[in-house]
C-alpha positions in Angstrom: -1.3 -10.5 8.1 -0.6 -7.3 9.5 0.9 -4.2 7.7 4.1 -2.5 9.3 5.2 0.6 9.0 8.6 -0.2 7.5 6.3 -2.1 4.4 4.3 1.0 3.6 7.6 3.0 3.5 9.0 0.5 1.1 5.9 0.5 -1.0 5.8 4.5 -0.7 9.7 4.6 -1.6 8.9 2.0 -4.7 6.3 4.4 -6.3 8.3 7.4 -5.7 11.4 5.6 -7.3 9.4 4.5 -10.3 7.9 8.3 -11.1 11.3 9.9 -10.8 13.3 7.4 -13.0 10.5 7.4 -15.6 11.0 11.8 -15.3 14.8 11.2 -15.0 15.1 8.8 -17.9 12.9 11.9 -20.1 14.4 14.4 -18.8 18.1 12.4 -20.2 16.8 11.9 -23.4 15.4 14.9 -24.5 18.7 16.5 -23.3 21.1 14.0 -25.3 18.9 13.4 -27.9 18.4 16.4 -29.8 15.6 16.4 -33.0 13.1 18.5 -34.5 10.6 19.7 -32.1 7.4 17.8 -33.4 9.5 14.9 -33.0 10.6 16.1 -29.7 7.0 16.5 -28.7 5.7 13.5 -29.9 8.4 11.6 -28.0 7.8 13.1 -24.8 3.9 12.4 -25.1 4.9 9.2 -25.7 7.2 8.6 -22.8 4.7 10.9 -20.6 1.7 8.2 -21.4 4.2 5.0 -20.5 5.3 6.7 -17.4 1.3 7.5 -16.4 1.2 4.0 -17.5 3.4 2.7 -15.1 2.4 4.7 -12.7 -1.1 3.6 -12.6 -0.3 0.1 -12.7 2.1 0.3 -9.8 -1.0 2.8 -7.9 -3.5 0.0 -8.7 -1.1 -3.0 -7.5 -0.6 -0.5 -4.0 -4.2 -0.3 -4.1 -5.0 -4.1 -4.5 -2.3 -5.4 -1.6 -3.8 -2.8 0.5 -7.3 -3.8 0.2 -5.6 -6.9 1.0 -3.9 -6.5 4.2 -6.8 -4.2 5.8 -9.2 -7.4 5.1 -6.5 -10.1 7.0 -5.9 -7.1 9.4 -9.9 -6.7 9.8 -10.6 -10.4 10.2 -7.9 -10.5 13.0 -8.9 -7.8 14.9 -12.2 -9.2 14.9 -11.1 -12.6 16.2 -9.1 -10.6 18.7 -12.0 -8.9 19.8 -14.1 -11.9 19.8 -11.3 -13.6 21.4 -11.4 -11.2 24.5 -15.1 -10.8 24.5 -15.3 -14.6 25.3 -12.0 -14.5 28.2 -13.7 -11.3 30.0 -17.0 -13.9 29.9 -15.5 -16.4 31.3 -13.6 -14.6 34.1 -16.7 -12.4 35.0 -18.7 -15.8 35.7 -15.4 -17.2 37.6 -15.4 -14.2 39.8 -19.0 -14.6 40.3 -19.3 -17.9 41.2 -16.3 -17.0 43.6 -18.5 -14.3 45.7 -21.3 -16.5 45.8 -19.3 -19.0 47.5 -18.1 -17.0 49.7 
């Protein structure tokens, strides 16, 4: 399985989406929700650790599929490779057994 360009974007796009809601979503609350400022505080640690949270899961799932795809990717290059190590092979001894014929 190969990775594309348009599925990195997509997983670059979900990570960025996920950090700016998480700030947007704070940034809402603390605005509308006005309190005392060592409950403020504690809130906002509170929100800041589930946003690193999330964040960290969603890096570590990137991380994981990545690993992934640049094994599958690995394996098929090598194939390929192997693939066209064996063709050139077995053309060079055509072509050979061609000028010795000749």
């Amino acid at each position: 399985m190969t990775n594309t360009p348009e599925e990195s974007t997509c997983w670059g796009s979900l990570l960025a989406g996920l950090v700016l809601g998480g700030l947007t979503g704070l940034a809402c609350g603390l605005l509308f929700a006005p309190k005392a400022g060592h409950e403020t505080r504690a809130e906002l640690a509170e929100r800041l650790d589930e946003v690193k949270a999330r964040v960290d899961e969603t890096t570590r799932t990137l991380a994981e599929a990545t690993k992934s795809r640049l094994r599958d990717t690995g394996a098929d290059l090598r194939q390929a490779v192997q693939g066209g190590v064996a063709a050139a092979k077995t053309r060079a001894e055509e072509l050979r057994r061609q000028v010795e014929s000749e």
